[in-house]
C-alpha positions in Angstrom: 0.0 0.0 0.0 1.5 3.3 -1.0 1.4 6.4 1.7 -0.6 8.4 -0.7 -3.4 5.9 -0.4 -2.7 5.5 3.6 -2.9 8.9 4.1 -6.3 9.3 1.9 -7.8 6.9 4.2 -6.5 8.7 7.4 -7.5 12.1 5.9 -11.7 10.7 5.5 -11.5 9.5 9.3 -10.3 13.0 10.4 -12.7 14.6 8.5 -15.3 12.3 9.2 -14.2 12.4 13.4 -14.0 16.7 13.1 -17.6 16.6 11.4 -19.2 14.2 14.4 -17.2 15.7 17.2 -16.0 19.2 17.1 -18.9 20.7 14.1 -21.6 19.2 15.3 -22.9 21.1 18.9 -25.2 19.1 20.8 -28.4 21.1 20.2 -28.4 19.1 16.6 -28.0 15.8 18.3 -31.0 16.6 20.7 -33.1 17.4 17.5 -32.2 14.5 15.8 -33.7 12.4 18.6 -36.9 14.6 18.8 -37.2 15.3 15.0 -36.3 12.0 13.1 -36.0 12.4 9.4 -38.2 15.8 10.1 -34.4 17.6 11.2 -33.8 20.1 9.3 -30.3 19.7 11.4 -29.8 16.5 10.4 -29.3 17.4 6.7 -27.2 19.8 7.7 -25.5 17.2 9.4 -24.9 15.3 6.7 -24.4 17.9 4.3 -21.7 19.2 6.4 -20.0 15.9 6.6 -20.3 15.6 2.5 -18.1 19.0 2.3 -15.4 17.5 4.6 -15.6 14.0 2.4 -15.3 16.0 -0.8 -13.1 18.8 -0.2 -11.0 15.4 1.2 -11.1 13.8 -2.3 -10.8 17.0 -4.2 -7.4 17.6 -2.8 -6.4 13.7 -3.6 -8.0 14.6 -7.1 -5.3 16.9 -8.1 -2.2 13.8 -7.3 -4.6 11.1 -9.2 -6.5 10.7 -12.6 -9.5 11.4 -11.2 -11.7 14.5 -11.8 -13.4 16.9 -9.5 -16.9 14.7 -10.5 -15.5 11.9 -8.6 -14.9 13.7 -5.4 -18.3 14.9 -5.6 -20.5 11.8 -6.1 -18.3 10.5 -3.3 -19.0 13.6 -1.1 -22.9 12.6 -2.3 -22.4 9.2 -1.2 -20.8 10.0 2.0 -23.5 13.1 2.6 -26.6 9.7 1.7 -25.4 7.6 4.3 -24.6 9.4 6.9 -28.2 11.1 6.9 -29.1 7.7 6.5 -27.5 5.8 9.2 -27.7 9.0 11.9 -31.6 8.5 11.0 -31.4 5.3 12.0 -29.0 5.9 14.9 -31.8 8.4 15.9 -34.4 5.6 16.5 -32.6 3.6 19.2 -32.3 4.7 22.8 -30.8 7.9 23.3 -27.0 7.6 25.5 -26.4 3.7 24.8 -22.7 2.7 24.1 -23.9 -0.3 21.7 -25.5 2.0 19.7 -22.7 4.5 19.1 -20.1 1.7 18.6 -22.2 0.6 16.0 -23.1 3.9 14.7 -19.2 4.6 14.3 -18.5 1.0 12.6 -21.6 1.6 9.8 -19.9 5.3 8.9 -16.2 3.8 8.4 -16.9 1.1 6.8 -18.4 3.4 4.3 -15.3 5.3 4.2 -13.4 2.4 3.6 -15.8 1.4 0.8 -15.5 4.9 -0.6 -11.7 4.3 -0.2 -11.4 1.3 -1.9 -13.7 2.8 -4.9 -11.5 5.8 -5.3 -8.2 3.6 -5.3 -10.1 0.6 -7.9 -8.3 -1.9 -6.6 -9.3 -4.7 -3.6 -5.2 -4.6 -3.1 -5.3 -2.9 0.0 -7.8 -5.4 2.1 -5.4 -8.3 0.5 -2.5 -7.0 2.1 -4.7 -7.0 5.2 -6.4 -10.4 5.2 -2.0 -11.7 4.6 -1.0 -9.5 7.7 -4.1 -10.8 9.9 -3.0 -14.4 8.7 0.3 -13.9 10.0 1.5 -15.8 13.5 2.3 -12.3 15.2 -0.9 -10.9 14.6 -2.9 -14.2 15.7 -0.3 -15.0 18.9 -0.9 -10.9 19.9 -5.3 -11.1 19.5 -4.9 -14.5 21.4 -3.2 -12.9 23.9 -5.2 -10.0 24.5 -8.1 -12.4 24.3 -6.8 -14.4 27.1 -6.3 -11.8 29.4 -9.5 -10.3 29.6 -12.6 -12.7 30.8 -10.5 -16.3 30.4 -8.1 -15.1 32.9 -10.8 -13.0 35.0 -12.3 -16.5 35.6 -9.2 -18.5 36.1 -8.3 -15.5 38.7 -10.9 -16.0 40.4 -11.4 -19.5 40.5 -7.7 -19.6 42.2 -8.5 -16.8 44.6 -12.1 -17.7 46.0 -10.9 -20.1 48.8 -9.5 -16.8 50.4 -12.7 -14.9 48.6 -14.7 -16.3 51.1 -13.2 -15.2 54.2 -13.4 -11.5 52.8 -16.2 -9.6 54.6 -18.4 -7.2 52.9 -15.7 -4.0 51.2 -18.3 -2.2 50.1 -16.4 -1.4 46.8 -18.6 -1.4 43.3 -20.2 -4.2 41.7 -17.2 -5.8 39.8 -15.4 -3.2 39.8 -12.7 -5.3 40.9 -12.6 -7.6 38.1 -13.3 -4.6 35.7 -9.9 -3.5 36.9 -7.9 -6.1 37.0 -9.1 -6.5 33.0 -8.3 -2.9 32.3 -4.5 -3.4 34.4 -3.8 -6.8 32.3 -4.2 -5.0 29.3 -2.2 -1.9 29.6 0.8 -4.7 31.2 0.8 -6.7 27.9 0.9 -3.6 25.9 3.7 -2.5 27.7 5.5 -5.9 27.9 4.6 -6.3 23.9 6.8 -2.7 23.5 8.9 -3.9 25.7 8.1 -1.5 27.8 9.1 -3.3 31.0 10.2 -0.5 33.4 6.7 1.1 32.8 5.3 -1.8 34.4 6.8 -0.9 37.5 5.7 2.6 37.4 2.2 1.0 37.2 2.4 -0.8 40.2 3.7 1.4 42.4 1.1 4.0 41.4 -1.7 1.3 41.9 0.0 0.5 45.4 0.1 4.5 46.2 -3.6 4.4 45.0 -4.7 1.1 47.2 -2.4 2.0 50.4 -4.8 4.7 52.0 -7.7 2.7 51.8 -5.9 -0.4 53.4 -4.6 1.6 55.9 -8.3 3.3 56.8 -9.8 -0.1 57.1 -7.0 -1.8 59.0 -8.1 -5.3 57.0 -5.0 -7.2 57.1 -6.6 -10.1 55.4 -8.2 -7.1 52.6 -4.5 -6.4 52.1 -3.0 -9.8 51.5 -5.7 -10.4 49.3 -5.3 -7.4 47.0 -1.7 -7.7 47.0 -1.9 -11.5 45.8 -4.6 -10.8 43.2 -2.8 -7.9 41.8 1.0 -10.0 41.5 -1.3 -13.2 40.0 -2.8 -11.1 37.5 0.5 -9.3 36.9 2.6 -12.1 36.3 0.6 -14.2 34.3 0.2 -11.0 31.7 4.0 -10.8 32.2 4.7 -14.5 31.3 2.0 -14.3 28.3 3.4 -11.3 26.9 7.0 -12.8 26.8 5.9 -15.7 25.1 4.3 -14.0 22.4 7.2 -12.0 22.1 8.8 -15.3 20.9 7.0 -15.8 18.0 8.2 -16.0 14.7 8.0 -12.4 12.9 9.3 -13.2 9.4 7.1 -15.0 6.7 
């Protein structure tokens, strides 16, 4: 894949992410919700984000063969379906994350469409299906796969014969595991950019964060049971991590 063509795609998802995020003020999203297809908003909405889209391709126009009429039937096409899918966005329950993931995922892939139709060529998702086929790339989505809810479970099916003797902490609803998810994460990204010393800045700062409250409720049992979660979880991200750091990179 060339840079032009990277940088063509990269350009429609800034333009697409400063049309939804920083032109659109939240009066419009409010009468989107109360208005449907009846937003006079809306279209302007969509119209704006058409402008971005084309002034976008016009600028690629001028390094390609194409014409200014190709940068404006796909500023039309990006103006169509966003209207379109906003509308649709518009019908679900306002302030739901499942509905604004998906919203997101309907208007790239139709800049990735309109991508692919401005470059001719099926080249670039190729490349993409070779480089997801690769061991790296399917040792590293194991691996992050792992360490979220099939290392939650195995966490916790190690740690509940002291789970038990735990009293009431009055902490939030799973917050715990929630955390310990969020913690494995950021330590095999860390460990994957071999990173390692910035693991250790992350567990002392979760050890500054955790000591005051151990300290106020004078749980010595609370303590040992934190501490021992937190190095399980820890370690076991650590060991993953260095194995998939082992795999093979060349084809």
């Amino acid at each position: 894949m060339s840079p032009e063509a990277l940088s063509l795609l990269m350009a429609l998802v800034l333009a697409h992410l400063v049309g939804d995020f920083l032109l659109q003020p939240r009066r419009w999203v409010e009468e989107r919700y109360r208005l449907h297809q009846r937003s006079p908003r809306l279209l302007l909405h969509a119209l704006l984000h058409g402008l971005l889209a084309g002034g976008v391709l016009l600028v690629a126009a001028e390094a390609s063969s194409r014409g200014p009429a190709a940068a404006v039937l796909g500023a039309l096409a990006v103006s169509a379906s966003h209207w379109l899918i906003d509308l649709a966005k518009s019908r679900q329950p306002a302030g739901e994350l499942r509905w604004f993931l998906l919203d997101q995922a309907c208007h790239l892939l139709v800049l990735v469409g309109l991508w692919l139709a401005w470059l001719g060529s099926l080249a670039p998702l190729q490349a993409l299906a070779v480089w997801l086929a690769s061991p790296t790339v399917l040792g590293v989505a194991t691996a992050y796969l792992l360490v979220t809810r099939p290392l939650s479970i195995a966490i916790a099916l190690i740690m509940q014969r002291w789970s038990a003797e735990l009293e009431d902490t009055g902490t939030l609803g799973r917050a715990g595991a929630r955390i310990g998810v969020l913690e494995r994460l950021l330590v095999l990204t860390l460990v994957l950019l071999d990173q390692l010393t910035a693991v250790g800045f992350l567990l002392a700062a979760k050890s500054v964060l955790r000591f005051g409250d151990l300290r106020e409720t004078r749980d010595r049992k609370l303590t040992e049971y934190v501490l021992l979660g937190t190095l399980l979880s820890v370690s076991t991200t650590l060991v993953l991590g260095m194995l998939v750091r082992l795999l093979p990179t060349g084809g």
